[in-house]
N, C-alpha and C positions, 0 to 999 in steps of 0.2 A: 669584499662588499661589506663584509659586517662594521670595519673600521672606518666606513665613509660618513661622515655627519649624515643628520635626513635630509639636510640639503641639495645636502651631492646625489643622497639618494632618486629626491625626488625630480631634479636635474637631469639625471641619466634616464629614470623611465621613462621621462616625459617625452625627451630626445629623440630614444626610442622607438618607443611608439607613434611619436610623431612623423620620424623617419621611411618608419615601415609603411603607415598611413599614404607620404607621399611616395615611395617607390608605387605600391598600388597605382594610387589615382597617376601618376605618369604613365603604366602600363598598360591602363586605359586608356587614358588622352592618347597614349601614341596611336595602338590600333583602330583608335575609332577616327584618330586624323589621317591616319594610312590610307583607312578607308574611304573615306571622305575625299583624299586628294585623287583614291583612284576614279572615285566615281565621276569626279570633274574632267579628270584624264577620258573616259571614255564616254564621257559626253561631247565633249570638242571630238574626238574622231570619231564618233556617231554622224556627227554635223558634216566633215571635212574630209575625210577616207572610206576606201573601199573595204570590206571585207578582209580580202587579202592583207591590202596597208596597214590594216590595224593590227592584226595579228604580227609580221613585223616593225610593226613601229615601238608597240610596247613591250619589246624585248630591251632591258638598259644595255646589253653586255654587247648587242649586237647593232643597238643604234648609231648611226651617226651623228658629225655637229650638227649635219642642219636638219635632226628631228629634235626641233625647236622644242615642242608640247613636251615631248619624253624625258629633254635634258631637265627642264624645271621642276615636270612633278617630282622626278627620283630626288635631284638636290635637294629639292624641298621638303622630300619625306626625310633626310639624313637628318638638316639641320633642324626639324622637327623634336626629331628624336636627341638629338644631341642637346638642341637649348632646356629641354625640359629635363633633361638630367642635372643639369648646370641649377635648374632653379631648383630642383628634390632635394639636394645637397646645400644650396641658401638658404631654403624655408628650413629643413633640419639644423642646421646651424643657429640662425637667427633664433629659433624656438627655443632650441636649446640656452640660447642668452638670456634671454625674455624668461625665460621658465627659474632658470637662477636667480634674477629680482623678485620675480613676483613672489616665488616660494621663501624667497630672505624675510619680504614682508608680510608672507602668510604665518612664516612661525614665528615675528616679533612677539607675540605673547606667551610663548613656548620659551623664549630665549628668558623674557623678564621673568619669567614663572623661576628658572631656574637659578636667578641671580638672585629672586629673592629668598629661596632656599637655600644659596652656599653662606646670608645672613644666620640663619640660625645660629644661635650659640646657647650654649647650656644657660647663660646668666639671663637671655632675652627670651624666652619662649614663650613668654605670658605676654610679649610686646607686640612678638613677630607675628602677623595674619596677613594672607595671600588675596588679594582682590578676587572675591568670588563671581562679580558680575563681568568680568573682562571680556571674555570670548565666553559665548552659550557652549563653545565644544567644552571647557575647562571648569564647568562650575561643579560638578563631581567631584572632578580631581581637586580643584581647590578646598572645597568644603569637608573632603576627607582630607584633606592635609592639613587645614588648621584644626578638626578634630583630635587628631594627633597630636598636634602640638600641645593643644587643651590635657591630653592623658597624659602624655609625657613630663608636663609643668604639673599638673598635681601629683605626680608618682612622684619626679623629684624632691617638690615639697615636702611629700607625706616621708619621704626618706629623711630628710634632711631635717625633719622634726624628732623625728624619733630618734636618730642620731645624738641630735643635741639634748632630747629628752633624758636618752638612756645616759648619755656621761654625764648628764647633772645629778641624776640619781645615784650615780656609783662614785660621783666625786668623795663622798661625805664619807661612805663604808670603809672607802678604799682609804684616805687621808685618818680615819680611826685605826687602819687594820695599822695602817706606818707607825702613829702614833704609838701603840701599843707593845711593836715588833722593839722602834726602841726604847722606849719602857722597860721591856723585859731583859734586854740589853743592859742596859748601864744598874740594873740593879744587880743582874747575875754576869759580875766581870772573869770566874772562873769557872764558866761551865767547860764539858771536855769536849776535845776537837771536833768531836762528831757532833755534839749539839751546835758548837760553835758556824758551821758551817754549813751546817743547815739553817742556821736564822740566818745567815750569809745567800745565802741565794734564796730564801723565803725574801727578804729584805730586798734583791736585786728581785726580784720578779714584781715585786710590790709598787718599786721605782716605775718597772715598762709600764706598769697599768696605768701608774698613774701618769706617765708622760701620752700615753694614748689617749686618756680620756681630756688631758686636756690639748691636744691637737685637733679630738674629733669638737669639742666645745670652740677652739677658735673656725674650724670649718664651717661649724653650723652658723655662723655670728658673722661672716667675713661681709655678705651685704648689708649690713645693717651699718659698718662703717664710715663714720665720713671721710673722703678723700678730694680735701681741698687743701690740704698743707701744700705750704713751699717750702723743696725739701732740696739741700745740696746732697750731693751725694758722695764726695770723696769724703767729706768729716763725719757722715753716716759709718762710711766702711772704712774709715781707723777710729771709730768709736765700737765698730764688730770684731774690729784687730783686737782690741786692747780687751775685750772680753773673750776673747778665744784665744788670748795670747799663752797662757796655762796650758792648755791641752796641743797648743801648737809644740811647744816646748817640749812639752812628754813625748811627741812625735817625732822630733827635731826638725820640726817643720817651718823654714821663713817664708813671713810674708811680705808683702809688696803691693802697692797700690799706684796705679797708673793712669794720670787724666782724671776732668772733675765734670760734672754737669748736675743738672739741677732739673726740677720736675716736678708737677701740681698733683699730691696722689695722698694717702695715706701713709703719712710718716710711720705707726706703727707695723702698717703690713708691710711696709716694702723693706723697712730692717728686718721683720722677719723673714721675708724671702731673701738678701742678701747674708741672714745670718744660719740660715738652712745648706745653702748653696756652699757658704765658705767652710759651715762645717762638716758636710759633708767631704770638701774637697781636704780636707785636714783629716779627716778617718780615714780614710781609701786613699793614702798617698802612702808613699816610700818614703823610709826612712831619711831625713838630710835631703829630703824635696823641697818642693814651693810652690806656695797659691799667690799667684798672680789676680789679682782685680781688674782689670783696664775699662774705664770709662771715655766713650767718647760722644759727639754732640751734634747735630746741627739745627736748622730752623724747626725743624719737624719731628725728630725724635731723639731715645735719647737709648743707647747702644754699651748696652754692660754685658764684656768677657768675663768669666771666674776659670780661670787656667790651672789647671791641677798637672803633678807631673806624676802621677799614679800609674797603676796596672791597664787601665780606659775601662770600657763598656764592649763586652761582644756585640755583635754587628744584629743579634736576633733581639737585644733587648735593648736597642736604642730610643724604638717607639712607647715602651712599653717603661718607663721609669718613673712616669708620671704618671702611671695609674694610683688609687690605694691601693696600701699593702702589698703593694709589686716589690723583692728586694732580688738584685741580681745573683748575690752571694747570701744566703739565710743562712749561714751558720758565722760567715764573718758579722753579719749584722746583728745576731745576738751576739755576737761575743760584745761588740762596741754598742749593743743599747738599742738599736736603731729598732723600730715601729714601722717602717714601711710606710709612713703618710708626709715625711717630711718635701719630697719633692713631689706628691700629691699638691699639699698643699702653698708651694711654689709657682705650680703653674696656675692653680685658682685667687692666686693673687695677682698673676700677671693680667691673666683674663679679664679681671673686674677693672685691669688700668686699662684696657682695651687693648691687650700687648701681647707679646707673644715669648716662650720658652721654648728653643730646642738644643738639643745635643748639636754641635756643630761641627766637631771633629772627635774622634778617640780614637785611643789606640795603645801600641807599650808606651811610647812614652809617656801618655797622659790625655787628660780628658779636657773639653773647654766647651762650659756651658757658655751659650748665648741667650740675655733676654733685649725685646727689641719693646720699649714703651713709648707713643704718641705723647709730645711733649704738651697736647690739648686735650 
């Protein structure tokens, strides 16, 4: 029962109860037509017989054919009882059809309530508001729903201000503390190994901060972009080859690009999201692997593979790779640098094209993101 829509629910009670309703009234009607057919039975042999006669005539078991009066009442009380079971079982039926439209069209504003809640999206919150005067049973639930939406759009906000407040603030400190590190550096070319090495990862920790802060500064800025470029996309991504072609190399990583298409969005975000994707798939690959690109096209969207032939993704952190600072491997990803927002910020690029990122396949042999973007 639990898994039946309230359709179905309200369907079967109705049935139901409607059902039981008429066995009732048929158990009525019958006894009270029973009754009624005997009264008419010993009215005529009131009129027509003696005493005796009637007392055998209204026996069925023992009647004959030519007790005319007896043979009709008894049939008549059978098919009594038979026709109106025949209709308990129509009317329940019928009810039950009837009960299934009418209830389709009772929860029409139940159905759109709900359609216009799987719209929400983190980018529209401040857009999306649920008609409050639709249905009098609904304007609670609507008015507390867009309430929410109201909280949730300015908590976001108030995050994503501060966000971008605090890496503006720490850009400056952090870009003086580098400045300084090497400063101190090229003036002291023989300090001993142990000092060496320590400005060696004072210097590497200095880099993550400052690749964080500025990832959290493009996060916080990403709507404020225009995205009305016309952008090919295969000369995008051998223009992210030929800038990642260095560290491909260090990996012994070849790459490959497949199919071309083109699309109205933000030229800067969306090399940044292809150039997240592919470098990602160039860290976390096997030595003498390769990152496949594949683009393909039609009227309506526009469908880009990044095929990796790495270690994949375990099966519990598929969903979870796009959150921030989600890393599946934290000790491999500081070795290689990584911040944890890079395919964060993939998928809030996809979002703003009105598109979408998932894991598509992983596994040993490799991993194959898909993003899917509305060529309008």
């Amino acid at each position: 029962m639990k898994k039946l829509s309230l359709q179905w629910r309200i369907t079967l009670m109705a049935t139901v109860l409607i059902g039981l309703t008429c066995v009732a009234m048929k158990l009525l009607l019958c006894s009270s037509g029973m009754l009624y057919m005997d009264s008419i039975g010993n009215f005529i042999l009131d009129s027509e017989f003696t005493e005796t006669e009637r007392a055998e005539y209204f026996d069925p078991l023992s009647a004959s054919c030519s007790d005319a009066v007896t043979i009709v009442v008894a049939n008549a009380q059978e098919e009594f009882c038979m026709s109106t079971w025949f209709i308990t079982a129509a009317v329940a039926l019928l009810s039950g059809i009837l009960t299934w439209f009418v209830s389709g069209q009772a929860l029409k504003p139940l159905k759109t309530f709900a359609n216009q809640v799987e719209t929400v999206q983190l980018h529209n919150l401040a857009d999306v508001r649920i008609d409050e005067n639709a249905v009098p049973e609904f304007h609670q639930l609507s008015y507390s729903f867009n309430q929410m939406l109201e909280r949730l759009d300015n908590a976001f906000t108030a995050q994503k201000q501060f966000s971008g407040n605090a890496a503006h603030e720490l850009r400056t400190p952090v870009a003086s503390m580098q400045a300084q590190i090497e400063l101190f550096t090229d003036e002291h070319p023989h300090l001993s190994k142990e000092y060496s090495e320590f400005l060696g990862a004072l210097k590497e920790q200095n880099e993550r901060l400052s690749q964080t802060i500025k990832t959290l500064l493009e996060m916080s800025n990403l709507e404020a972009v225009e995205r009305n470029d016309f952008i090919e996309i295969g000369p995008m991504v051998e223009e992210i080859f030929a800038d990642l072609t260095t560290q491909a190399e260090r990996h012994k990583i070849s790459l490959s690009l497949e199919g071309n298409g083109s699309i109205t969005g933000s030229d800067t975000l969306l090399y940044r999201m292809l150039f997240n994707l592919t470098e990602n798939a160039i860290k976390f690959n096997r030595e003498d692997g390769t990152v496949t690109v594949a683009i393909a096209q039609d009227e309506q969207q526009l469908l880009i593979h990044v095929i990796d032939t790495g270690l994949g993704i375990p099966e519990e952190h598929k969903r979870n790779i796009f959150q921030p600072f989600f890393r599946v491997d934290g000790s491999r990803n500081r070795e290689l640098g990584g911040v944890g927002l890079g395919m964060s910020l993939v998928w809030e690029i996809a979002n703003l094209h009105n598109g979408d990122v998932w894991v598509e396949k992983s596994g040993r042999t490799g991993t194959t993101i898909a993003i899917r973007l509305p060529k309008k």
